[in-house]
C-alpha positions as CSV (number, residue, x, y, z in Angstrom):
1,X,-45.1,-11.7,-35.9
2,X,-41.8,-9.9,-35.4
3,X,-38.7,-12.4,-34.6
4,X,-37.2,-13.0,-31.2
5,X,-34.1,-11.1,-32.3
6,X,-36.4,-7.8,-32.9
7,X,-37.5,-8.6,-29.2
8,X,-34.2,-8.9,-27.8
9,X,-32.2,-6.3,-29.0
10,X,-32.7,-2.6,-28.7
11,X,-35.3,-0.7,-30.5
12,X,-32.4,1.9,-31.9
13,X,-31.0,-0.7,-34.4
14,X,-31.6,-0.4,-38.0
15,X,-32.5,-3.3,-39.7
16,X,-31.4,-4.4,-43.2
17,X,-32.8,-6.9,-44.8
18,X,-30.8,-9.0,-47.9
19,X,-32.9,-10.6,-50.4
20,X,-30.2,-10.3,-53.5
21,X,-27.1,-12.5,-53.4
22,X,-23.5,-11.2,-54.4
23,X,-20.7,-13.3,-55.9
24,X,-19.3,-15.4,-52.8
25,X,-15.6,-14.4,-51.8
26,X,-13.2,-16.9,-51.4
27,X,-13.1,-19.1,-48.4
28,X,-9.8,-19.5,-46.5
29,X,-11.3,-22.5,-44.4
30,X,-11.4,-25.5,-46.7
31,X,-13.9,-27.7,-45.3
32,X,-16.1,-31.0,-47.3
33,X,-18.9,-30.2,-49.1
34,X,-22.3,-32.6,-48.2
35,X,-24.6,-30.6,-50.5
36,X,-27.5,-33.0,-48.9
37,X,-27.2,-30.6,-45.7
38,X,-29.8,-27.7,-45.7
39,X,-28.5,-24.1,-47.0
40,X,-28.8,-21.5,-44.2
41,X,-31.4,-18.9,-45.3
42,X,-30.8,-15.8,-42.8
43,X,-34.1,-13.8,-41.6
44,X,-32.0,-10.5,-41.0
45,X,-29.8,-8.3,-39.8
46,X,-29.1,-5.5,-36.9
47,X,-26.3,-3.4,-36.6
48,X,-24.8,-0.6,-33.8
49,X,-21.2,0.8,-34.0
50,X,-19.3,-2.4,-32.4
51,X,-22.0,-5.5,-32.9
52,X,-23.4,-7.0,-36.1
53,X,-26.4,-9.3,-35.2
54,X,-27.8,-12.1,-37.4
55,X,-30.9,-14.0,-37.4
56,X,-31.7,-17.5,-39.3
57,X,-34.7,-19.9,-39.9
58,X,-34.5,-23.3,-38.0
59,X,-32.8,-25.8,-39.1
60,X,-34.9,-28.8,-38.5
61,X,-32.7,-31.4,-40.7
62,X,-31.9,-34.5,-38.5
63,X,-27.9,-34.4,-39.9
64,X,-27.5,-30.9,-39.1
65,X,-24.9,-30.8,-35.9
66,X,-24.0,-27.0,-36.0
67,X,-23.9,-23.6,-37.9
68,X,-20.5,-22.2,-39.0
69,X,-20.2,-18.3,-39.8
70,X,-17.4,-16.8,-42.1
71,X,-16.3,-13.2,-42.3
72,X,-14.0,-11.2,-44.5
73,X,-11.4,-8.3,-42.7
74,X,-12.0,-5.3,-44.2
75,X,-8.9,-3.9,-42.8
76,X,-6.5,-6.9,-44.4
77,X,-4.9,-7.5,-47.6
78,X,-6.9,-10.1,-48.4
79,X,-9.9,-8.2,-47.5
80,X,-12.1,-10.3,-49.9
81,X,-11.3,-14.0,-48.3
82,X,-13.7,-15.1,-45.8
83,X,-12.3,-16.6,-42.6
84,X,-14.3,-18.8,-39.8
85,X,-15.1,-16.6,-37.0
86,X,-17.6,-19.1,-35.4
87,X,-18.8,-22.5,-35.1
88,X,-21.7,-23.2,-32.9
89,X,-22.2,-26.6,-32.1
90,X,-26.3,-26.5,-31.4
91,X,-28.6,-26.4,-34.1
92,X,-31.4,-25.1,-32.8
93,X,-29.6,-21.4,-31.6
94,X,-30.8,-19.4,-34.6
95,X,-29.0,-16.0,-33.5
96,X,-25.5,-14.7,-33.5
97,X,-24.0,-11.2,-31.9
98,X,-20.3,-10.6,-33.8
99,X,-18.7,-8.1,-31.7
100,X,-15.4,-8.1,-33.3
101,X,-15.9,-5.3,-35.5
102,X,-14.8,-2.3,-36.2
103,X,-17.6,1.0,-36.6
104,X,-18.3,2.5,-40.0
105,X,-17.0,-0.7,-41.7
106,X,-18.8,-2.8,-44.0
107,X,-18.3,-6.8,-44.0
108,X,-19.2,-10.2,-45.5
109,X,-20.9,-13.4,-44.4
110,X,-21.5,-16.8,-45.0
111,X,-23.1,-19.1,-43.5
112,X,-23.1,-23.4,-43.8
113,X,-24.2,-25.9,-42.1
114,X,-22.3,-28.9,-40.5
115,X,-22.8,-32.5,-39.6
116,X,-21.4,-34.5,-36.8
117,X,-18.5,-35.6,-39.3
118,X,-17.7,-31.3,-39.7
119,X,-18.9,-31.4,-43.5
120,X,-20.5,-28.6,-44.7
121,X,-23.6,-27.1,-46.8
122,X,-23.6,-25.2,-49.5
123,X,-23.1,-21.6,-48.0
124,X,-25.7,-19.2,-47.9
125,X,-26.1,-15.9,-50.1
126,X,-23.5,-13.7,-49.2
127,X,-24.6,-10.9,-46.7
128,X,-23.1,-7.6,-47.1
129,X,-23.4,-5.3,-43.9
130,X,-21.8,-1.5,-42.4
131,X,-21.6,-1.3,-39.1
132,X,-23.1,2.5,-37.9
133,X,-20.7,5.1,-37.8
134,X,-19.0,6.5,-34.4
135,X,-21.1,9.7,-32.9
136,X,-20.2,12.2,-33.4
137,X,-19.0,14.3,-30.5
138,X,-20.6,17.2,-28.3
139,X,-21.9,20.2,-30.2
140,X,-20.2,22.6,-28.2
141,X,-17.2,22.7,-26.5
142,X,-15.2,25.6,-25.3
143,X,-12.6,26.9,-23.0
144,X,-11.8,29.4,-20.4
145,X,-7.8,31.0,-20.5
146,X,-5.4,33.2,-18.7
147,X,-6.3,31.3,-15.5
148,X,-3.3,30.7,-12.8
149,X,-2.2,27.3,-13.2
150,X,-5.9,26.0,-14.6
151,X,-7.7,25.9,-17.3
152,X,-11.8,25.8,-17.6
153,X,-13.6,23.5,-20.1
154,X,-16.8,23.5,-20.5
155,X,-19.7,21.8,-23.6
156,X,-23.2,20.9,-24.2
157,X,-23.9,17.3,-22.7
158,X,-24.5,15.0,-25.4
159,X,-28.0,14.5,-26.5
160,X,-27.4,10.5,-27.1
161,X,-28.6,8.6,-23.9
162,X,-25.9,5.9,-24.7
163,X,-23.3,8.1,-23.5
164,X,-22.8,7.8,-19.8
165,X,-18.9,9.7,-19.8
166,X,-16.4,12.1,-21.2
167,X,-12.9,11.5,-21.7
168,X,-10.8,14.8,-22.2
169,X,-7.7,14.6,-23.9
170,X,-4.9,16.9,-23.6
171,X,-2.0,18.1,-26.1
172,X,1.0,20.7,-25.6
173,X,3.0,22.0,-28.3
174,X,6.3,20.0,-26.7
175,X,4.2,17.0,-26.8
176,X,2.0,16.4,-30.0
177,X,0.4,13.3,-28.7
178,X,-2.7,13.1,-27.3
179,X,-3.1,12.7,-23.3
180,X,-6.2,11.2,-21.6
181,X,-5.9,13.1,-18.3
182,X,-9.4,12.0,-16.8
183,X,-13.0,10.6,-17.6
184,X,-16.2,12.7,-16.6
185,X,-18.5,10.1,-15.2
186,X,-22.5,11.3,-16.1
187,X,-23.9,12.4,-19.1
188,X,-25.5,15.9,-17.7
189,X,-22.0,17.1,-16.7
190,X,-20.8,19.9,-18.7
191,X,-17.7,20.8,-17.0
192,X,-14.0,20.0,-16.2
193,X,-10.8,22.1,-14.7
194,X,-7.4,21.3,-15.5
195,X,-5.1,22.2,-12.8
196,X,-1.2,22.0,-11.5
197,X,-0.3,23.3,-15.0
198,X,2.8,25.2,-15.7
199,X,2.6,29.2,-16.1
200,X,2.3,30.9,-19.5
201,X,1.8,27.6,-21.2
202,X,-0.4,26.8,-24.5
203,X,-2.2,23.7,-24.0
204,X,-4.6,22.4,-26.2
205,X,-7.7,20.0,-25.0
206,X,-10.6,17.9,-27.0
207,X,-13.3,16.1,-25.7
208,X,-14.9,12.1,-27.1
209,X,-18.1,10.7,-25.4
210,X,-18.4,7.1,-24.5
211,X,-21.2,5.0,-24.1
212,X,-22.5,2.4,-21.5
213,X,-20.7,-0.1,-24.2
214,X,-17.4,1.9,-24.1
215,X,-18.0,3.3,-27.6
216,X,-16.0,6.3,-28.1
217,X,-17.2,9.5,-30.0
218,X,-15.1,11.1,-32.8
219,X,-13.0,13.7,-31.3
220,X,-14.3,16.9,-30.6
221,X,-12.8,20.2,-32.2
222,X,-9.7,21.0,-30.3
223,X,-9.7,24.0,-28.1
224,X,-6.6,26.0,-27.3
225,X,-5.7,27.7,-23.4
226,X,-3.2,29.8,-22.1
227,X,-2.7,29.6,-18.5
228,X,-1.7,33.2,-16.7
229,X,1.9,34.4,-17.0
230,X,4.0,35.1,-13.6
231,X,3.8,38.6,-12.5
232,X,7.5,40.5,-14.3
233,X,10.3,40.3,-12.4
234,X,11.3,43.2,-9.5
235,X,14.0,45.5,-11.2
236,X,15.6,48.2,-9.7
237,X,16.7,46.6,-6.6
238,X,19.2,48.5,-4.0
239,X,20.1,47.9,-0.7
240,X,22.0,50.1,1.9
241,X,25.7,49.7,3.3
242,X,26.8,52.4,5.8
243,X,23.3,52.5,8.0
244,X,24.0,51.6,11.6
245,X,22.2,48.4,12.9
246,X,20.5,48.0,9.5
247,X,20.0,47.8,6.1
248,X,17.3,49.3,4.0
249,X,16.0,47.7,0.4
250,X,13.6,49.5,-1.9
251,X,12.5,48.3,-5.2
252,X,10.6,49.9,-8.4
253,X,6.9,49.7,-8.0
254,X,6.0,47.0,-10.4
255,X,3.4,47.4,-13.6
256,X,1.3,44.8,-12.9
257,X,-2.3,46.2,-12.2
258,X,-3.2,43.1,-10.3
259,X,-0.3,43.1,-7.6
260,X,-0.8,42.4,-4.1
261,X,2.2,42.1,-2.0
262,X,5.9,41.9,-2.4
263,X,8.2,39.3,-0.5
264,X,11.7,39.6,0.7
265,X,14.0,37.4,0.9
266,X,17.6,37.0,2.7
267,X,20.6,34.8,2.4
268,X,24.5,35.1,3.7
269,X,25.9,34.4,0.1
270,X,24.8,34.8,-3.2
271,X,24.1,31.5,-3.9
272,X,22.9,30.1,-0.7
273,X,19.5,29.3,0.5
274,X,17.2,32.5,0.6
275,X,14.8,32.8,3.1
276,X,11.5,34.7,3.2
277,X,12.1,37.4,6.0
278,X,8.9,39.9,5.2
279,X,5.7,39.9,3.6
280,X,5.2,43.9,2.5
281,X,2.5,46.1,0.5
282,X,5.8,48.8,0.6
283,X,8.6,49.1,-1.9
284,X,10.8,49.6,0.9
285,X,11.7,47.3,3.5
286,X,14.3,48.0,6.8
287,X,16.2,44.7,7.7
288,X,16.7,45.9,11.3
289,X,20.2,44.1,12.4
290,X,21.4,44.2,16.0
291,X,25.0,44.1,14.4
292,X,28.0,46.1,13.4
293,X,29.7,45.4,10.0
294,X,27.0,42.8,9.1
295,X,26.1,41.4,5.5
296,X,23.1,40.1,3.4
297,X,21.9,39.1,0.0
298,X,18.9,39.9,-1.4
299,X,16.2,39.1,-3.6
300,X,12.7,40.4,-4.3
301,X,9.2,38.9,-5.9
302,X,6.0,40.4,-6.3
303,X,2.7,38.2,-6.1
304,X,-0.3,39.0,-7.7
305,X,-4.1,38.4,-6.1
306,X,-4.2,35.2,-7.7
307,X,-1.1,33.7,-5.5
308,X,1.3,33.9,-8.6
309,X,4.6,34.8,-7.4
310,X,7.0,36.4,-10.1
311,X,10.6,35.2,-10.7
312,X,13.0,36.6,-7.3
313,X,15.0,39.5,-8.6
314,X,18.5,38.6,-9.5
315,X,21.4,38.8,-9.5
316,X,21.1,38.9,-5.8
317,X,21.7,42.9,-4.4
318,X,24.1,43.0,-1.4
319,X,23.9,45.3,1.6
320,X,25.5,45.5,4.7
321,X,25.3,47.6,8.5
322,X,27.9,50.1,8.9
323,X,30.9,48.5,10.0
324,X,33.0,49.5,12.9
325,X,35.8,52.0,12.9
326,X,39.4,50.7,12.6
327,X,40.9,50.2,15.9
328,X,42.8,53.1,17.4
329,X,46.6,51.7,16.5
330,X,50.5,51.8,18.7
331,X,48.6,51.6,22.0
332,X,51.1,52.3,24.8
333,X,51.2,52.7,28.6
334,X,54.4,54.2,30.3
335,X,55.0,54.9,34.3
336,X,56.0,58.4,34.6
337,X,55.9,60.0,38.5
338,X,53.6,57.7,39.9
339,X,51.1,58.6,36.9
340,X,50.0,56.0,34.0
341,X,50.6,58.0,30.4
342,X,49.0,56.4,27.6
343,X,49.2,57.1,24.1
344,X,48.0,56.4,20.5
345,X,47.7,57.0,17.1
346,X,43.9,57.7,15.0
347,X,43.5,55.1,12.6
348,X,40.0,56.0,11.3
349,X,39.0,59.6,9.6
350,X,35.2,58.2,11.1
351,X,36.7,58.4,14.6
352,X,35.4,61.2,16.0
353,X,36.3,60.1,19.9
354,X,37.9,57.3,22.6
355,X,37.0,55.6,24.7
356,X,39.2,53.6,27.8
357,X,38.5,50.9,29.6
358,X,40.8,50.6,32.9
359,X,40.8,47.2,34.5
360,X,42.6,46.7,38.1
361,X,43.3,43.7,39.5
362,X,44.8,43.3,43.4
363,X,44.5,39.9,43.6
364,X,43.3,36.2,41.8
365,X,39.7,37.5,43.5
366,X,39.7,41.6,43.1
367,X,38.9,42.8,40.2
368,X,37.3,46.0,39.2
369,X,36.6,48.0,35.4
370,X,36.2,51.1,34.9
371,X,35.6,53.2,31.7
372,X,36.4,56.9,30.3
373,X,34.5,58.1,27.5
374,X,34.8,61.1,25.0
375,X,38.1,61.3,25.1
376,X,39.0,63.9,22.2
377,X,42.6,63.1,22.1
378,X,45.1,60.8,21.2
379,X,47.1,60.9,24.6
380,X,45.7,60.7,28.3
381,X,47.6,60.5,31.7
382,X,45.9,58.1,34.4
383,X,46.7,59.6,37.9
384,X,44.2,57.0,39.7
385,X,47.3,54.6,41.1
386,X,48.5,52.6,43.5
387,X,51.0,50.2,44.2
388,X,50.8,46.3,43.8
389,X,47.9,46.8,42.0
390,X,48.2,45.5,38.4
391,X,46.4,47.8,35.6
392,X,45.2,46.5,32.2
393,X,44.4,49.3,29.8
394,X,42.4,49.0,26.7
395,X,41.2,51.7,24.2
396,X,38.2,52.5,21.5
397,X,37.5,54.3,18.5
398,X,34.0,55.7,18.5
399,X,32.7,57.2,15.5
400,X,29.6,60.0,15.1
401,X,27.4,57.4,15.3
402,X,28.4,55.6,18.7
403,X,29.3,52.6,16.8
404,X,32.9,51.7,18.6
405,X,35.8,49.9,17.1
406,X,37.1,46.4,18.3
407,X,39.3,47.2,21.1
408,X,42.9,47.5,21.3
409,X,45.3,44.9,22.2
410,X,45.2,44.9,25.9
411,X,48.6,46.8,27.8
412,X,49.4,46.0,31.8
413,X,51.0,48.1,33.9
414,X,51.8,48.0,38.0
415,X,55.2,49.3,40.5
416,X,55.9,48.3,43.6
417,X,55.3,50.3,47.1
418,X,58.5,51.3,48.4
């Protein structure tokens, strides 16, 4: 008739038997010796990766209060003294589950019995016991690389119904220790994707089962990815300065096969904030610019079709509208016979005409302007008077493109009626 322990525990446990006995290691525990107590004679033995469980005939002696248990650490100095891991103060319990070990490790027992006073048997034959080894890990496990910002992992699940996870470790070659960056819950699942990592990086990931106990697997073999580079950097950037009301950028096409758009971007200094101002398929782009004399900095990027965006372009590539002419310069107004003569020097080669703007003014009230344009020279004689009226003359350079200059300080001129 099998025992109660083969009832209890799993079916998946090997069981060792000890009929030998071994030379007893010393005791660290010094307890009194009543050697009319009965010796414990232990049934047997089952073992997983994190348990060690014992079985023992009943101990039917009327003295007998308890059973103590002694264990040596394997993983100590004094590896071959036994130390009390247990007392347990009911005779008739004739099973024990140690859980404080360690897997792939081979320990020591004893066992005594006790009376109500705490003196002890003669201890039983030593039993020598390994605890199973860790599993080992899944038998496949690979990755998928040169993914933007990701990385693929994929393996076989794990033919061991114990496991019920996966953890997956990570490592980078700034950072040699090991990272658990998340557990896969279910056994079936054979997939994972890594994300928010950095561009162009090596990373390198393993993978460890666990089981419904929280027994980890050895590692897996480690697995190396490299995530996608950024598209290369825009070269070859110019941008306009003497186009009227705008500026025009172009670009070299970039090499990258898998490029989708470029984007432009605008600020008013080299280092200030640049904004995104187009989106383009082009390698041109016209910054129409209701504005005379007007400046910006650029920058370019190119995206690929995976939503990488390179590096902007740099340094940052000024252009500009065409400015205005230079103001038309030694503006004067003279009365000469009842006429207005007004005169005035080029100051611009651009200039190619003038223009003149003719306020009068009769009162706080009346006011009228008037203009004269193409005006080819540098002189012009305003015959359009009257008296008490007061005149306000200003003039224009215009250049061949109709871009005027700013105007001339203002001159005033009036005479009496007689």
């Amino acid at each position: 008739m099998r025992s109660l322990l083969h009832i209890i525990l799993t079916a998946t446990l090997a069981v060792l038997l000890f009929n030998g006995c071994s030379k007893t290691p010393s005791a660290s525990h010094k307890a009194v010796l009543d050697s009319s107590l009965p010796i414990v004679s232990i049934n047997g033995t089952l073992v997983d990766m994190n348990a060690i469980a014992f079985e023992w005939k009943p101990l039917q002696h009327p003295r007998v209060a308890g059973i103590a248990i002694y264990r040596n650490h394997p993983k100590k100095n004094d590896s071959t003294k036994l130390h009390l891991i247990k007392r347990i103060y009911n005779k008739n319990v004739t099973h024990y589950v140690d859980t404080d070990v360690m897997p792939n490790t081979q320990y020591r027992y004893v066992f005594t019995s006790f009376n109500q006073d705490g003196a002890e048997s003669h201890p039983s034959k030593t039993v020598k016991v390994s605890t199973l080894p860790l599993l080992k890990s899944v038998s496949f496990f690979s990755s998928i690389g040169n993914m933007p910002r990701k990385a693929k992992l994929i393996w076989r699940p794990h033919t061991n119904p114990k496991v019920v996870a996966y953890e997956i470790q990570r490592q980078t070659l700034d950072d040699p220790e090991w990272e658990i960056i998340t557990t896969v819950k279910g056994r079936l699942n054979a997939e994972y994707i890594d994300e928010d990592l950095k561009d162009d990086k090596v990373y390198k990931y393993r993978i460890r089962a666990i089981t419904f106990d929280h027994l980890k697997s050895r590692p897996s073999e480690t697995v190396q990815v490299t995530t996608k580079p950024l598209p290369p950097t825009v070269t070859g950037v110019t941008a306009t300065t003497e186009a009227v009301k705008q500026i025009t950028i172009s670009w070299t096409p970039s090499t990258d096969k898998e490029i989708d758009y470029y984007n432009i971007y605008r600020a008013v200094s080299s280092d200030g904030h640049f904004r995104r101002v187009k989106k383009t398929r082009q390698t041109s782009y016209v910054d129409r610019i209701n504005k005379d004399g007007v400046g910006y900095y650029y920058r370019i990027s190119v995206v690929d079709r995976d939503g990488l965006e390179s590096q902007k372009s740099h340094p940052p590539t000024y252009g500009s509208t065409l400015g205005k002419p230079k103001t038309p310069k030694n503006f004067k107004a003279e009365l000469i016979n009842n006429a207005v003569y007004l005169s005035w020097k080029r100051a611009d080669r651009r200039t190619k005409s003038y223009t003149l703007v003719k306020t009068s003014r009769s009162g706080w009230l009346s006011k009228s302007t008037s203009h004269i344009d193409n005006i080819q020279k540098t002189e012009l004689t305003d015959t359009n008077i009257a008296p008490d009226i007061l005149y306000e003359y200003q003039i224009y350079a215009v250049d061949a493109n109709g871009v005027k200059s700013q105007p001339s300080e203002a001159v005033e001129i009036s005479f009496e009626s007689k």
